[in-house]
C-alpha positions as CSV (number, residue, x, y, z in Angstrom):
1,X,44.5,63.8,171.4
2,X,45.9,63.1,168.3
3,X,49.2,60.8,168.0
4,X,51.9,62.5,166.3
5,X,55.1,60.5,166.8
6,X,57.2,59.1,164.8
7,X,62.6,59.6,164.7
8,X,63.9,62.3,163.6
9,X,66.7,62.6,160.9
10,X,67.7,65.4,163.9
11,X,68.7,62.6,166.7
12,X,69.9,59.9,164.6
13,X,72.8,62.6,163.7
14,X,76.0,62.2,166.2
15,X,77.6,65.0,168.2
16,X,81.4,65.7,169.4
17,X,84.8,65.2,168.2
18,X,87.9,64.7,169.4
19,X,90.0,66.5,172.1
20,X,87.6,67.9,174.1
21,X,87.2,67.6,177.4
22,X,84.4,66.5,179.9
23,X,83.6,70.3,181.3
24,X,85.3,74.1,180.5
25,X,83.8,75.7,183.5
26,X,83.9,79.3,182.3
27,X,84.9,80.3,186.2
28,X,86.4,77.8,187.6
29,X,82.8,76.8,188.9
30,X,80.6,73.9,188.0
31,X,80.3,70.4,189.1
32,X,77.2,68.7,189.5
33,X,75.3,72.2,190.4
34,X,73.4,74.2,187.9
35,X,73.3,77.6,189.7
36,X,76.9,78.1,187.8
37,X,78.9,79.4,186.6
38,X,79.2,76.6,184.2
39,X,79.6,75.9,180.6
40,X,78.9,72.6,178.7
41,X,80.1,71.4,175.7
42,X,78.1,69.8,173.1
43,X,79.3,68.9,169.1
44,X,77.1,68.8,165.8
45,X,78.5,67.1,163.1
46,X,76.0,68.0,160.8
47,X,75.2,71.3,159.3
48,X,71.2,71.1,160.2
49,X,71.9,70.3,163.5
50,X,75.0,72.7,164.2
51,X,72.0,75.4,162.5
52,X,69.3,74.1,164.6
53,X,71.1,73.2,168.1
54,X,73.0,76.9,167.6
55,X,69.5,78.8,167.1
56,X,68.4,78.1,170.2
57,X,71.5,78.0,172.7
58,X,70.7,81.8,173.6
59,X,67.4,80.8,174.5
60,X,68.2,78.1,177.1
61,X,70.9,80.4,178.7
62,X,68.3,83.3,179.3
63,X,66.0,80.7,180.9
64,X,68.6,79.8,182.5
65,X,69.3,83.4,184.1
66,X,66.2,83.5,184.5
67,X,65.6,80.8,186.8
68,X,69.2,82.2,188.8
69,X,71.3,79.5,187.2
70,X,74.5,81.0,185.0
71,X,74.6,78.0,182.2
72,X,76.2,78.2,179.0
73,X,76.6,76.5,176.0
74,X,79.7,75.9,174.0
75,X,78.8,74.1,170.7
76,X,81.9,72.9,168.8
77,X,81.2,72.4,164.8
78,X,82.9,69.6,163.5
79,X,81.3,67.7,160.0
80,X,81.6,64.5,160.5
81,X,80.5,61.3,158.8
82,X,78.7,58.6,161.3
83,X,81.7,56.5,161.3
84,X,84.2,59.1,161.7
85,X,82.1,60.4,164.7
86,X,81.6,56.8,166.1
87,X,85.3,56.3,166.1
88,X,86.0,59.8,167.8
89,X,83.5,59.6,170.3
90,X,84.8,55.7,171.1
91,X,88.2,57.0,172.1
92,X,87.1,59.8,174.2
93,X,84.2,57.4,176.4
94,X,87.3,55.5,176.8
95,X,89.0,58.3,178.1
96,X,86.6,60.1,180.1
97,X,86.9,62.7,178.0
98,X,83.8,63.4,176.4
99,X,81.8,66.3,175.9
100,X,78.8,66.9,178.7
101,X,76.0,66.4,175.9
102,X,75.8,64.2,173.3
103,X,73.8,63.4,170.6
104,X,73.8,59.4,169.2
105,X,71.9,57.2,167.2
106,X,70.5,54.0,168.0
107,X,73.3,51.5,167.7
108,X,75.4,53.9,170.1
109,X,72.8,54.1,172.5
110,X,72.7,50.6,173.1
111,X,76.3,49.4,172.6
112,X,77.3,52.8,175.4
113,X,74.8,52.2,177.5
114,X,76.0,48.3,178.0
115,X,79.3,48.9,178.5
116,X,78.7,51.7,181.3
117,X,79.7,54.9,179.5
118,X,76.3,56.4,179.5
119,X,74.8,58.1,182.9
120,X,71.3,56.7,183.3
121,X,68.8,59.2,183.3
122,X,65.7,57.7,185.6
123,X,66.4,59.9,188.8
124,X,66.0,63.3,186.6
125,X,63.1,61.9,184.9
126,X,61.0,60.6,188.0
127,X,61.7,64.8,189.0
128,X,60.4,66.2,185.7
129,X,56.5,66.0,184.6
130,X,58.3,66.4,181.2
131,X,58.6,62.8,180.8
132,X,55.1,62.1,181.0
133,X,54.6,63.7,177.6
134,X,56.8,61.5,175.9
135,X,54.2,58.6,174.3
136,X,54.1,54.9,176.0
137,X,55.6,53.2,173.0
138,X,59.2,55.4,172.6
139,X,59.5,55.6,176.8
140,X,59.7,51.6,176.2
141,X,62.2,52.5,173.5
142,X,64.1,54.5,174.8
143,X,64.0,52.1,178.1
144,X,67.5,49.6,178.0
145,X,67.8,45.9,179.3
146,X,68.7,46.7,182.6
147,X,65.6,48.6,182.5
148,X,67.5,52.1,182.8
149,X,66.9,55.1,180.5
150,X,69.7,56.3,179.1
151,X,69.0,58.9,175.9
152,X,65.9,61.1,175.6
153,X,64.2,61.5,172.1
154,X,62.2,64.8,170.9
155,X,61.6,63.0,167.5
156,X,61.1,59.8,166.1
157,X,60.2,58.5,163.0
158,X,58.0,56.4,160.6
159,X,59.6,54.7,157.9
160,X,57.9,53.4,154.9
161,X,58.1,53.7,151.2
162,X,58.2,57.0,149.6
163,X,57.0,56.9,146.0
164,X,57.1,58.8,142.9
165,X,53.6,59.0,141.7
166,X,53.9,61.2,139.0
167,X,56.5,58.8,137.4
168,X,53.9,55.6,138.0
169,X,51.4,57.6,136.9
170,X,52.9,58.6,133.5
171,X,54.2,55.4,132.6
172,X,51.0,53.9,133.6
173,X,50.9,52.1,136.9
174,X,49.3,51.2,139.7
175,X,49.8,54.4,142.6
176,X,47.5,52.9,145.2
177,X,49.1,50.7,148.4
178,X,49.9,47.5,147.6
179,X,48.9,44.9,150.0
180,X,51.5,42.0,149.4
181,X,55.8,42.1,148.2
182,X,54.2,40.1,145.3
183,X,51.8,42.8,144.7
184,X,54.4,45.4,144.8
185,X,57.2,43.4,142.7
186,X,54.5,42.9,139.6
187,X,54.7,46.4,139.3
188,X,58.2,47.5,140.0
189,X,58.6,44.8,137.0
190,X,56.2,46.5,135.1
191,X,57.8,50.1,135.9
192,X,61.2,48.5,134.7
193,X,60.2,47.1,131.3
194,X,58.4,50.7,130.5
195,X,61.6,53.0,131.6
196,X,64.5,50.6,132.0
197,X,65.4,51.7,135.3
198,X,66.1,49.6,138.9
199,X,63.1,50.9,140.1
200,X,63.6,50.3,143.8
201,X,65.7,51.3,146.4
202,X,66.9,49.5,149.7
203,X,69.8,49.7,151.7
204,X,71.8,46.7,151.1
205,X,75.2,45.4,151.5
206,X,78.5,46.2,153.4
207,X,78.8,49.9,152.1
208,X,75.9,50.9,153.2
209,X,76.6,50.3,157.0
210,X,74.6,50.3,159.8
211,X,72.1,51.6,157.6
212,X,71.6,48.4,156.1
213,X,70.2,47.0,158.9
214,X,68.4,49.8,160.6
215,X,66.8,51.3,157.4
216,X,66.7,48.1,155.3
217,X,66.6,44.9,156.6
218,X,65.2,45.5,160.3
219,X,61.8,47.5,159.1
220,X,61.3,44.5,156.3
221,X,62.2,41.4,159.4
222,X,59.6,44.1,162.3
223,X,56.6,43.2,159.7
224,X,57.5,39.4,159.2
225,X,58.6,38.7,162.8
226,X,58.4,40.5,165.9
227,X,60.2,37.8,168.0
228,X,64.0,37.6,166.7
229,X,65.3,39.6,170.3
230,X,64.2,38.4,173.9
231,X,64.6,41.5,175.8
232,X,64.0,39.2,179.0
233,X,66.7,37.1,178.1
234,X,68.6,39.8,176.5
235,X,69.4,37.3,173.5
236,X,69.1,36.8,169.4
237,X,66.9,34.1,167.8
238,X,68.8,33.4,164.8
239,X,66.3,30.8,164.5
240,X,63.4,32.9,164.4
241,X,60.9,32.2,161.4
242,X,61.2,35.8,159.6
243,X,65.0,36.1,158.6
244,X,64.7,33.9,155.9
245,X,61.7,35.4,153.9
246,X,63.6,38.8,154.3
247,X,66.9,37.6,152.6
248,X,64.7,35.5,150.2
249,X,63.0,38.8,149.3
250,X,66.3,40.7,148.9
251,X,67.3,37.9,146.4
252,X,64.1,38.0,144.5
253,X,64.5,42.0,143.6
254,X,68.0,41.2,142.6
255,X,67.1,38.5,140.5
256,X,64.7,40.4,138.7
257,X,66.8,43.6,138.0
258,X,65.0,45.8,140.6
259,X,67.8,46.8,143.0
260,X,70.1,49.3,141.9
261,X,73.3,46.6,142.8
262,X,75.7,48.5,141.3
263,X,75.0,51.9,143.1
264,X,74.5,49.8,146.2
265,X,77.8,48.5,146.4
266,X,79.8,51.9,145.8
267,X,80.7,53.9,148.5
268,X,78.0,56.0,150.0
269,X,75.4,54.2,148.4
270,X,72.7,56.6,149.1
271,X,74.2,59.6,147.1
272,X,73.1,57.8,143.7
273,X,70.4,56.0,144.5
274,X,68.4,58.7,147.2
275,X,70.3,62.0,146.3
276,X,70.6,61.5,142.3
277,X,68.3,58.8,141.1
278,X,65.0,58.7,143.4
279,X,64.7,63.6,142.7
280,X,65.3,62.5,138.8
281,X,62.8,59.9,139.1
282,X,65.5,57.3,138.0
283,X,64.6,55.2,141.2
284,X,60.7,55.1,141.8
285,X,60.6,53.7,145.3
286,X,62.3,54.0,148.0
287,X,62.7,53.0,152.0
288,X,63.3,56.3,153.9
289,X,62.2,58.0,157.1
290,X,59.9,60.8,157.9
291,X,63.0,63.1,157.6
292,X,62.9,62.8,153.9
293,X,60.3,65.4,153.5
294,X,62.5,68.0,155.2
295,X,65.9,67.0,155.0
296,X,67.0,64.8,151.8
297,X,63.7,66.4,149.7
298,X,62.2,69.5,151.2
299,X,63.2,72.5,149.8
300,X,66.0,73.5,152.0
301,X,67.0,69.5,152.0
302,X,70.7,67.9,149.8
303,X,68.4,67.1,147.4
304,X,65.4,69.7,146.5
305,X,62.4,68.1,145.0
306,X,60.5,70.9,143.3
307,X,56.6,70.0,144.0
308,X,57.4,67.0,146.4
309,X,54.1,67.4,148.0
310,X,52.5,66.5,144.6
311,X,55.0,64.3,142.9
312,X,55.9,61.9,146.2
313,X,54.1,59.9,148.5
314,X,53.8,57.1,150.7
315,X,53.2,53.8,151.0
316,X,53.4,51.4,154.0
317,X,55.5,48.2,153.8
318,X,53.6,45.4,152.0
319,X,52.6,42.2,153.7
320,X,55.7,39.6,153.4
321,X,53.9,36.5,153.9
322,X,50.0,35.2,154.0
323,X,48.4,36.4,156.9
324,X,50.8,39.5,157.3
325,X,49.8,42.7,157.0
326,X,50.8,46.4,155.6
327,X,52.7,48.4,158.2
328,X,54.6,51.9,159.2
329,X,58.2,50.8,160.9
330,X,59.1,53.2,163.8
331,X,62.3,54.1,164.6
332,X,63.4,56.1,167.8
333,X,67.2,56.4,166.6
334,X,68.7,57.3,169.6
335,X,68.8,60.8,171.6
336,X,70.5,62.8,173.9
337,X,72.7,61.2,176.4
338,X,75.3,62.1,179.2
339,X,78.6,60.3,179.7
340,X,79.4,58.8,182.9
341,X,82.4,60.7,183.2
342,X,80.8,64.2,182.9
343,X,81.5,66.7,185.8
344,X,78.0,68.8,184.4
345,X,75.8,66.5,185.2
346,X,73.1,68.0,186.6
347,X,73.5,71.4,183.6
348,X,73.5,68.8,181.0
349,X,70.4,67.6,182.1
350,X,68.4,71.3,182.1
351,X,69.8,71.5,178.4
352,X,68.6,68.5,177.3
353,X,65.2,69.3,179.1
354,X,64.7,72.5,176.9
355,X,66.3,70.9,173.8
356,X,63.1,68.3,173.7
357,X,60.9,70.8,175.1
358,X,58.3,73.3,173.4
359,X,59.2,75.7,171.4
360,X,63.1,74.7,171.2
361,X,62.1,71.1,170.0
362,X,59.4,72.4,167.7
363,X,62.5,74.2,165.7
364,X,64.5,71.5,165.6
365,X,61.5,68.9,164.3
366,X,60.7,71.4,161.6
367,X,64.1,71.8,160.7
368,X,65.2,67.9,160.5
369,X,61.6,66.6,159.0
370,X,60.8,65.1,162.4
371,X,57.9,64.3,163.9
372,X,57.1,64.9,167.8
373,X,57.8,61.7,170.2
374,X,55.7,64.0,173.1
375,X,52.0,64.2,172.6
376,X,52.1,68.6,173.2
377,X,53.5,69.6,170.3
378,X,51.2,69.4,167.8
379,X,49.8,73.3,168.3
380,X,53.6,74.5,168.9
381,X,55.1,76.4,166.0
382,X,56.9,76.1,163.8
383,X,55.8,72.1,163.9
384,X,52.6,73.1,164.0
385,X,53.0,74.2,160.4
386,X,54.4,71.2,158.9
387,X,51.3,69.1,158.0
388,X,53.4,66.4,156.1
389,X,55.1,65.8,159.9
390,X,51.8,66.1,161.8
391,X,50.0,63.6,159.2
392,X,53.3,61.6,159.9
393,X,51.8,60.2,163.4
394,X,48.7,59.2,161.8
395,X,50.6,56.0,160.9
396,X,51.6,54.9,164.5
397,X,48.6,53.0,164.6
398,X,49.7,50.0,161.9
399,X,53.0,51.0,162.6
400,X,55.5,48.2,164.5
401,X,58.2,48.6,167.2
402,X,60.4,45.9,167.8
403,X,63.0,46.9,171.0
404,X,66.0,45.5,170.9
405,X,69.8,45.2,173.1
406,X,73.1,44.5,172.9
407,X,74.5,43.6,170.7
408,X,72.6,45.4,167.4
409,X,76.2,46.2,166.0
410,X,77.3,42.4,165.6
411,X,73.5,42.1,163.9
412,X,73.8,44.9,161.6
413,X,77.8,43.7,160.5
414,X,76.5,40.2,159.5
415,X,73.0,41.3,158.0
416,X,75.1,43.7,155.7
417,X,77.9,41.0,155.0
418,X,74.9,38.4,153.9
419,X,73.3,41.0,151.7
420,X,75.9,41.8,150.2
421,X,76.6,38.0,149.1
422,X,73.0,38.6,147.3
423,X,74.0,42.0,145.6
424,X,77.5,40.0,144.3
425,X,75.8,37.3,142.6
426,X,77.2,34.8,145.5
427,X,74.8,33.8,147.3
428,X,70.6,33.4,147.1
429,X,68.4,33.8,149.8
430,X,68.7,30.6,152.0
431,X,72.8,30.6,151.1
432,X,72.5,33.8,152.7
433,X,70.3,33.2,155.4
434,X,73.2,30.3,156.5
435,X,75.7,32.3,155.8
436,X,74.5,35.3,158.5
437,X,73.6,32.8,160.9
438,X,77.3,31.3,161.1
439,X,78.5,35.0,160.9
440,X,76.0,36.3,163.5
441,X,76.8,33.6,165.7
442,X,80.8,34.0,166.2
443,X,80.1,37.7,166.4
444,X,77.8,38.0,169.0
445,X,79.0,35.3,171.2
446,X,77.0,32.6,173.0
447,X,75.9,35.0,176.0
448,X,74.1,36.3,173.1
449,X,72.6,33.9,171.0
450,X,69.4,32.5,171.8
451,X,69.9,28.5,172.6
């Protein structure tokens, strides 16, 4: 069977918006039932999704019918950035007034889950042979401290480096994987002397957000150091040995002109760095997800690179230290969840079946650049058809998860605070290292922290 896995650009985007309510029963009907009358309410925030999740609404509710059940969908289109969402979204779990559906990223999924907003899925999944699709390594995921599913998955994601080739190429250098940082930095020096440019991107710094950890520092610690969370414990070793190599190596490339430090601390860092400068060929490297194919790059993507198939490819992450070795970084994001204080329950549930199911999550993969966290998609178009997606998987086996718990939002705050004392000129790599660990600390607590 052959392992296509790996998170897709389509789960890590949030749903729902303020002043909705928990249900609008189109009758009157509803509750925890599914024979209906009953309508859920689910939000995109994001035009692919609100494209993708609206395609195939009509298609759950004639299943639906079909099996006796009167379900419908009500999707509410509201663009959103992350942050705007996350605030939203806050308010109404406080409230009970969320929509019956929702859609979250990682750091959501955790921080929800915790404090008892999210309704734990493990009853419908011991019911549904569905789940036994789903690969080993995202069920542990996707599986919480208490030991509780809480957000189901179609897609996840392999991140790595994409690279532009054709600009190496022309100005001379080395295409093939390199096998150490050192390795790598040699030639993103070399690459700067012959066109002038910061020839690597990484998300960095405070404006970067949450991505800064989850997309830049977290893939770079996975490789070094596997052992920074105790899931038993449900604590944070600040001590752990690979945090300081990482901020070490985030004040090398500064030092040596490679990071792009004034695009990185501007506000939405990734317009100029991954929408501008990496299509131009301005940036030659960068950290990014199996959704770049389809969404940032592809040709229906923000940013259209014509011939990406022949211009771009990958490389894993180089080896950090001696005896380390080159390595994929999956990420599950988050999934699809259901608040506590939902009164469609049970209808929420049949939705988000079909939504990570066959053909319906074979759509959405193909539209978001996603590859398939189930092991029965690969024959199922229109994935089927995507070969950069399918080849995607093939990188699960030298690929590292690391699962983590509460408290990733505290993490991510004073990883992005410490790099930023790097991108300002305030701070080298140890300086930084101390400077996250006294920040990391008071956030998280000492429930949290690791004695």
């Amino acid at each position: 069977m052959k392992r296509t896995h790996v998170v897709a650009a389509f789960t890590a985007t949030m749903v729902v918006a303020a002043g909705l309510t928990a249900c609008s029963p189109a009758d009157g009907g509803g509750g925890d039932g599914t024979d209906g009358p009953v309508t859920i309410t689910i939000v995109e925030t994001k035009q692919t999704n609100i494209d993708a999740i609206g395609a195939v609404i009509p298609d759950f509710e004639a299943a639906m019918e079909e099996q006796g059940k009167e379900i419908k969908v009500e999707l509410i289109e509201d663009i959103l950035t992350d942050e705007q969402f996350k605030t939203k979204m806050t308010q109404q779990l406080v409230a009970g007034q969320a929509p019956d559906v929702l859609d979250i990223g990682e750091s959501m999924a955790v921080g929800w889950a915790a404090a008892g907003y999210l309704h734990p899925l493990d009853d419908y999944l011991d019911d549904w042979d569905g789940w036994d699709h789903w690969y080993p390594e995202i069920q542990e995921a996707l599986t919480r401290q208490d030991g509780s599913v809480y957000t189901l998955a179609g897609g996840a994601s392999v991140q790595n480096f994409f690279v532009r080739k054709d600009v190496l190429e022309e100005v001379g250098v080395d295409t093939s994987q390199p096998e150490t940082w050192d390795e790598l930095i040699d030639r993103l020096i070399e690459v700067k002397e012959q066109t002038g440019d910061t020839p690597i991107v990484i998300p960095a710094g405070t404006a970067w957000g949450g991505g800064t950890w989850f997309e830049g520092f977290q893939p770079l610690l996975g490789g070094t150091d596997t052992d920074y969370y105790d899931r038993e414990s449900g604590t944070w070793d600040l001590e752990s040995e690979g945090w300081l190599p990482v901020f070490e190596l985030y004040h090398e490339l500064v030092s040596n002109g490679l990071l792009p430090v004034e695009d990185l601390q501007n506000p939405n860092p990734w317009e100029p760095t991954k929408y501008v400068k990496f299509p131009a060929g301005d940036i030659q490297v960068a950290a990014q997800g199996t959704w770049g194919w389809r969404f940032d790059w592809g040709p229906e993507g923000a940013t259209p690179i014509e011939g990406l198939d022949e211009k771009v490819i990958t490389w894993q992450y180089p080896a950090l230290r001696d005896g380390d070795r080159t390595y994929g970084w999956i990420n599950t994001g988050g999934g699809y969840a259901i608040p506590e204080s939902s009164e469609n329950k049970d209808a929420a549930m049949e939705f988000i079946k079909f939504l990570t199911s066959g053909e319906a999550l074979a759509e959405q993969l193909a539209a978001s650049g996603a590859a398939s966290a189930r092991d029965d998609l690969d024959d199922v178009a229109p994935y089927s058809n995507e070969p950069r997606l399918l080849e995607a998987g093939e990188d699960l086996a030298e690929s590292i998860l690391v699962v983590t718990g509460d408290g990733t939002d505290q993490i991510g705050q004073a990883v992005a605070t410490a790099t930023e004392l790097i991108l300002s000129g305030e701070a080298d790599g140890q300086q930084a290292y101390d400077a996250f660990v006294q920040d990391a600390t008071e956030l998280l607590g000492p429930s949290l922290v690791k004695e």
